[in-house]
ZAKE-148645 format. One record per residue: residue in three letters; z, x, y of N, C-alpha, C in turn. Coordinates in steps of 0.1 Angstrom, whole numbers, plus 5000, padded with zeros to 4 digits. Each point is the difference from the previous one (the first is absolute). Layout:
! residues N
ALAZXYZXYZXY;...
END
This chain:
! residues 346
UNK555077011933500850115005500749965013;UNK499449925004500549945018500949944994;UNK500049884992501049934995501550064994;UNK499950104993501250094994500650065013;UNK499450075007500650035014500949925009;UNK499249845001501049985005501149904996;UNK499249984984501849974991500950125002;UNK499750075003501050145002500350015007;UNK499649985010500649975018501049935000;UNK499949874996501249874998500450034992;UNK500250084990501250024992500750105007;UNK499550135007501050075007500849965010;UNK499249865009500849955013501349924990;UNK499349904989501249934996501550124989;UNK499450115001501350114988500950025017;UNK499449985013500450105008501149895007;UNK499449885000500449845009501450004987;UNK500050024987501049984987501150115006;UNK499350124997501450115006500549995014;UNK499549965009500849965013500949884997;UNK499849874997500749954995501450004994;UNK499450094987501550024995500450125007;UNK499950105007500550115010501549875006;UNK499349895007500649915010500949964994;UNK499749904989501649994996500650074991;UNK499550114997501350104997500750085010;UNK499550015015500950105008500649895011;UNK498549904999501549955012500049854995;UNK499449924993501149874996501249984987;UNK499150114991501650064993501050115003;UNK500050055013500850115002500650004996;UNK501050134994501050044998501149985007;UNK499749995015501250005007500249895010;UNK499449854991500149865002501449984994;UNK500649935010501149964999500649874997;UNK500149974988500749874996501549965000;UNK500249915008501549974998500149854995;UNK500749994987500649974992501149935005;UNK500249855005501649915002500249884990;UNK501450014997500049884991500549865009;UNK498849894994500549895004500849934998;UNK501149965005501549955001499449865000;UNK500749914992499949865003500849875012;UNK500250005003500449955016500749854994;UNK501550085003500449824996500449925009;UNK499449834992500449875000500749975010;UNK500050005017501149945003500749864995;UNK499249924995500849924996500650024983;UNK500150115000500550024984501750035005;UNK500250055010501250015011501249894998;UNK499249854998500849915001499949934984;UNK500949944995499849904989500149855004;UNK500450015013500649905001499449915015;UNK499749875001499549965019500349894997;UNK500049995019500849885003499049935003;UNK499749855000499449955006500549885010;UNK499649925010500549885004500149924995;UNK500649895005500949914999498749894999;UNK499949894990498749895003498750044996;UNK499850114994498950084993499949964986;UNK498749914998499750024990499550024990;UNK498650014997499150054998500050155002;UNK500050144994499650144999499850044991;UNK498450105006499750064992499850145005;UNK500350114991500450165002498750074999;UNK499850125006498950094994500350064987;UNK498750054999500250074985501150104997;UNK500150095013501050104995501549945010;UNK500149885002501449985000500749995014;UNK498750065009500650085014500149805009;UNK498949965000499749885012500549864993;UNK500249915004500849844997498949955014;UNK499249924991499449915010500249874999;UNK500049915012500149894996499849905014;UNK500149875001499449925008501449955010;UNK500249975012500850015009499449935010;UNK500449875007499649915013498450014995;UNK499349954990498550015000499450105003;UNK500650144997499550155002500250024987;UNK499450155000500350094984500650165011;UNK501049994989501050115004500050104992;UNK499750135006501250104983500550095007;UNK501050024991501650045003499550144991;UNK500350125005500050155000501550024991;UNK500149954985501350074992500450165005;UNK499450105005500450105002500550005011;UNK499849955010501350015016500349845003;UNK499649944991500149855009499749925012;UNK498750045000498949975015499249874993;UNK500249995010498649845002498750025001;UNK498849964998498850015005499649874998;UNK499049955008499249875004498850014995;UNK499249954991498549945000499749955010;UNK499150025010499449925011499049864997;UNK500649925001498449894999500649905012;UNK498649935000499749905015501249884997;UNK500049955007501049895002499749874994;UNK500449974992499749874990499450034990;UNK499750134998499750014985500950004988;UNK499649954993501250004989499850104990;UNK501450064996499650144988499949864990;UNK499350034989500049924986500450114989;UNK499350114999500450074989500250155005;UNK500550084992500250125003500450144985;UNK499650084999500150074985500050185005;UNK500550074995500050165009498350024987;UNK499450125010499150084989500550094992;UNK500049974987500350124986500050175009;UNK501050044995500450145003499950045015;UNK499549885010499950035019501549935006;UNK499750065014501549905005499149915011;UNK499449964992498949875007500249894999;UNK499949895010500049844989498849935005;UNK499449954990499249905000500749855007;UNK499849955013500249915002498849895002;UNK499849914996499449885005500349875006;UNK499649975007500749885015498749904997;UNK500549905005499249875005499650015011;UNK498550015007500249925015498749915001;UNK500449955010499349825002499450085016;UNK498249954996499350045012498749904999;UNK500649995012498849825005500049954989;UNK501449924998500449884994499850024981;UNK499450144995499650064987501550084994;UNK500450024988500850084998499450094990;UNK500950165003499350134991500850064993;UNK500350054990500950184999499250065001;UNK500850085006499550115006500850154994;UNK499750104995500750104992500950135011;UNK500450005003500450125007500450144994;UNK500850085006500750124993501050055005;UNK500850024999501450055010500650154994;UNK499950115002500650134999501450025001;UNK500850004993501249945001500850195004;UNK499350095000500450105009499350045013;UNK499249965003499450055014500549865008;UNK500149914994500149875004499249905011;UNK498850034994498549945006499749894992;UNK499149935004499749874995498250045001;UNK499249974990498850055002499149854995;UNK498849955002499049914997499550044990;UNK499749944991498849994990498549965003;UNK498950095002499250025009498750034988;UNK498949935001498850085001498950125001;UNK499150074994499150105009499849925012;UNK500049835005499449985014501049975007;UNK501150064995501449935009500349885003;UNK499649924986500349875005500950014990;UNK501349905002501250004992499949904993;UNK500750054986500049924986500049905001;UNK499849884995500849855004499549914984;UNK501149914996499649954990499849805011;UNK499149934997500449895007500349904988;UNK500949925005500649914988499849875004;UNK500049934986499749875003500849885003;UNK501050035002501349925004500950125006;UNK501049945006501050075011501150014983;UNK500149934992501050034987499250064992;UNK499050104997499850084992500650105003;UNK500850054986500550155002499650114991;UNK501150065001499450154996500950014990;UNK499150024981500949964989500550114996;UNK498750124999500450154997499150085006;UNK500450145000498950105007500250104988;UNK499150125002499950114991499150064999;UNK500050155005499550105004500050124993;UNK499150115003499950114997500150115009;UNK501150115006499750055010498850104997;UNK499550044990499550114996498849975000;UNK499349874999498549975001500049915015;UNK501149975002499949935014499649844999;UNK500449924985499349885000501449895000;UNK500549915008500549915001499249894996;UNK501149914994499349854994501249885009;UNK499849905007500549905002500149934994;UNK500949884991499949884997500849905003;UNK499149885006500649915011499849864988;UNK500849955007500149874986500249875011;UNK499549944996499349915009501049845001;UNK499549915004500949835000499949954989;UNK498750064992499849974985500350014991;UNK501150165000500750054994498950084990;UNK498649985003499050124999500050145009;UNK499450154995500250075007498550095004;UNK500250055010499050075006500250154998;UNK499450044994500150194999499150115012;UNK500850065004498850055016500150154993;UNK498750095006500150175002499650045007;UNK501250135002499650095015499850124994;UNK498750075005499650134989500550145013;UNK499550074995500550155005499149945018;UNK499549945005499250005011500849925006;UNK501149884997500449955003499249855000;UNK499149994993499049834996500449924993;UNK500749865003500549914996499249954991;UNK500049924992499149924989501049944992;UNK499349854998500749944989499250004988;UNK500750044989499650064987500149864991;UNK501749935003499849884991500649865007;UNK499649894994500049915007500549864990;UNK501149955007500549884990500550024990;UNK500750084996500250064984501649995003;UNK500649974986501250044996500550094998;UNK499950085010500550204998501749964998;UNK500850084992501350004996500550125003;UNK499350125001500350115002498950145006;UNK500150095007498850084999500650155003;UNK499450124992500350115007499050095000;UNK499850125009499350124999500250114995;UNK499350074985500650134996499750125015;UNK500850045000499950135008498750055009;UNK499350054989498650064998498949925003;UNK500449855000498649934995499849905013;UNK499249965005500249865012499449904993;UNK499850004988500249824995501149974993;UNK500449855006501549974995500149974988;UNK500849944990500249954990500949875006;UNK499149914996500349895003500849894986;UNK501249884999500249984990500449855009;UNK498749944991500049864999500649924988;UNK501049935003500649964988500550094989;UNK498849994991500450124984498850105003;UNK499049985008499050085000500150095011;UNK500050144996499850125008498550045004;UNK499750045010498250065002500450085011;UNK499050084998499650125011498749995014;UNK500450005006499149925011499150185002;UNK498549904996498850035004499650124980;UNK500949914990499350054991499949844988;UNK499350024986499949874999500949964989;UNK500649894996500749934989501450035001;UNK501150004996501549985000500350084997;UNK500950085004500650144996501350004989;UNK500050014986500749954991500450084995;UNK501449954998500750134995500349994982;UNK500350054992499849984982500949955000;UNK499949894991501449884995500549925011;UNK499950025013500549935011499349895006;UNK500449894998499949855003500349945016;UNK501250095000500449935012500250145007;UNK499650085011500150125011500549945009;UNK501050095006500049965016499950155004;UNK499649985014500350155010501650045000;UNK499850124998501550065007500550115013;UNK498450054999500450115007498550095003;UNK500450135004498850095001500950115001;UNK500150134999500650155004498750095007;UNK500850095003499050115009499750104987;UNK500350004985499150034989499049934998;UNK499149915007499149914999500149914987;UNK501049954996500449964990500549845007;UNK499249874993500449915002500749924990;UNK501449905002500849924989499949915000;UNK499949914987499849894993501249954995;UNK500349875001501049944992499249924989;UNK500850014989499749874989501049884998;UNK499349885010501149915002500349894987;UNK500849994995500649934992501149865006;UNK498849874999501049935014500550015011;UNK500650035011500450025010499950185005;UNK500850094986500450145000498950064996;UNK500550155000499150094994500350104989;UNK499550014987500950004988499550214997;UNK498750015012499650124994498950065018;UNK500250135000499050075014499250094993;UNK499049945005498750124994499750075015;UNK499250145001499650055005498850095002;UNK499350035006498650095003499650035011;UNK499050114994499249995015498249984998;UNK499949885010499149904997498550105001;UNK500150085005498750135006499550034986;UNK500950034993499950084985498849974989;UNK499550074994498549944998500549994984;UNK500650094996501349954984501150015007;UNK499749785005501550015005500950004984;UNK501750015009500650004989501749914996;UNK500249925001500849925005501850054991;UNK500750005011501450044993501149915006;UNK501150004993500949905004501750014997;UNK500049925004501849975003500249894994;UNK501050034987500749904994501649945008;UNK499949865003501449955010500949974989;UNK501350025001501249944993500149904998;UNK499549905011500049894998499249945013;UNK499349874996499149945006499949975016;UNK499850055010500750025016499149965009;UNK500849915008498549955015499750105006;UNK498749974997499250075008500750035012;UNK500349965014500950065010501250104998;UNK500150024988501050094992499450145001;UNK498850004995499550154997499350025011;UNK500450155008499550085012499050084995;UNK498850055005499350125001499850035008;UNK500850155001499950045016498750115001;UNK499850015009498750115004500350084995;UNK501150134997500350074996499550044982;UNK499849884998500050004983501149984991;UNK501249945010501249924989499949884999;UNK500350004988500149804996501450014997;UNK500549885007501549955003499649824994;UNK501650054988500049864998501649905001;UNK500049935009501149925007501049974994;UNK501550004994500449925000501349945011;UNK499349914999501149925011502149984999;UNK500149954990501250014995500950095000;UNK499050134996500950134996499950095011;UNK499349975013499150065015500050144991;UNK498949994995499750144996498049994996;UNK499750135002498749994996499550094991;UNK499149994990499650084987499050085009;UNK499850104996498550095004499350064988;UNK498949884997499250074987499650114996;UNK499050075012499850135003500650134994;UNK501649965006501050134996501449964990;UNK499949884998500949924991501350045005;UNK500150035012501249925010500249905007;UNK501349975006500549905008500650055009;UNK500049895008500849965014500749885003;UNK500950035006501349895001499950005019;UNK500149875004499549975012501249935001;UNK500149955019501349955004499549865007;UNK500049865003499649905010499149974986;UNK498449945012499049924991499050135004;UNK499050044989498550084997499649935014;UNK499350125005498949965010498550054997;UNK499850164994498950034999500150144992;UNK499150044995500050164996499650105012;UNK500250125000499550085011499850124992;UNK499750175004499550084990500950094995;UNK501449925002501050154991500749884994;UNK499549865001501149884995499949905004;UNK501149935005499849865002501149975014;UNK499549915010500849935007500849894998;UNK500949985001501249894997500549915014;UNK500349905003500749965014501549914993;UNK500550025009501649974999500349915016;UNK499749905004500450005015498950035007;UNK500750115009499750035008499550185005;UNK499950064980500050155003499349954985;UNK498950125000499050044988500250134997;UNK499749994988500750114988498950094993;UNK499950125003498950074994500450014982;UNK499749984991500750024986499250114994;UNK499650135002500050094995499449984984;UNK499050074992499849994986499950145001;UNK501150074989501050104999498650064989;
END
């Protein structure tokens, strides 16, 4: 009888603790006379969509654009420079004196650049990765949780830097430095900013990162692999693969090389557990340096002759003026001289 009593006790506290509750949010966190205001978001445009057209100097030559078209960066008296296409301003990368820039690439969809320099310290030489904000116009280190900064050390003063390739979205850059051997060294920097070399002495030909994922796909000769899973990543009927590309669909591109060219582009995304592979048949058989994939998810294919470019994607073209420099996210850049050409895909 004690026991029923005071299950009945704690059932009345918990019916009474239930109706206070919902009393609360029906009078005062759902009020009636909560007031919601409702604005529509406007999309903010492009200053550099303003211009089609920039100048650049005289003795420049080497540039490369941001994604959306706005920055022209490029190297000047042993600096890295970029030039603001929307007003025509200058900004400076800061680095120490005698360092040499070696490479430089903007980050997918940022107005960031990835710069990397040489420097020589007590008689050793390093790259070292930097970052340069090509709107605030700061120059920042590549750093550690202990604040010690990135540094690759190299084994000759002539090792360079063959390719890089990144993910902004997982945070994992890959170095590959190619040695006097004309062997190459593969380095990674994870979301903490921890160097490691992954591979060593190999004939890497190409490498890239899907989107999503921080292991690269690496292509040695005819063989493709996925670093840190096991055996060759093979594509059906394909003999010969090369890298093409990666998009922000997390979709990475394959060429099927046929001698020199590439006669066909496969596609996927490598995450997919039924992956599923789809493709692009070419008109005709085209160097590799012909076919673009831009982050956006267009594949551009070159021809030189006609300055015009196919776009698989949407089965249009573009007709360009000068020589191809690069794709950007509404098209492609062109240079003529001494002024670069936004070409619009209509």
């Amino acid at each position: 009888m004690r026991n029923i009593k005071r299950k009945l006790a704690w059932f009345a506290i918990a019916f009474v603790v239930q109706q206070f509750m919902f009393l609360f949010i029906d009078k005062i966190y759902l009020a009636s006379d909560s007031n919601f205001k409702v604005e529509k978001v406007e999309e903010q445009e492009n200053p550099a969509d303003k211009k089609t057209e920039i100048n650049i100097k005289n003795g420049i030559d080497e540039i490369k654009v941001s994604s959306d078209g706005r920055y022209v960066a490029y190297v000047e008296g042993g600096k890295l420079k970029v030039l603001d296409g929307s007003d025509d301003k200058e900004k400076q990368c800061d680095t120490d004196s005698g360092n040499e820039i070696v490479f430089y690439k903007w980050l997918n969809g940022e107005n960031k650049v990835l710069v990397i320099q040489k420097v020589k310290e007590k008689g050793a030489y390093y790259l070292e990765p930097i970052s340069f904000d090509a709107k605030k116009g700061e120059t920042s280190d590549i750093a550690n949780f202990d604040r010690n900064i990135v540094k690759i050390k190299l084994n000759s003063s002539k090792d360079e830097v063959n390719n890089v390739a990144f993910s902004n979205l997982t945070h994992s850059l890959y170095i590959e430095v190619k040695k006097s051997s004309e062997k190459c060294d593969l380095y990674y920097a994870n979301i903490m900013s921890e160097m490691k070399k992954v591979k060593s002495d190999r004939n890497i030909t190409d490498i890239v990162v899907p989107t999503t994922n921080a292991n690269a796909v690496v292509e040695e000769g005819n063989n493709l692999s996925v670093l840190n899973t096991k055996g060759n990543l093979l594509i059906p009927n394909v003999k010969t693969p090369k890298i093409l590309g990666a998009d922000v669909n997390d979709n990475v591109y394959f060429g099927e090389a046929s001698g020199d060219k590439i006669e066909k582009i496969y596609y996927t995304v490598l995450s997919d557990k039924n992956r599923k592979w789809n493709e692009f048949k070419l008109p005709e058989p085209t160097e590799k340096e012909d076919i673009i994939v831009d982050y956006s998810g267009k594949v551009y294919v070159n021809n030189k002759a006609k300055k015009s470019l196919a776009e698989l994607t949407t089965n249009k073209s573009i007709k360009y003026k000068g020589e191809l420099v690069q794709s950007y996210s509404k098209g492609v850049i062109s240079r003529e001289n001494n002024k670069l050409y936004k070409n619009k895909l209509d």
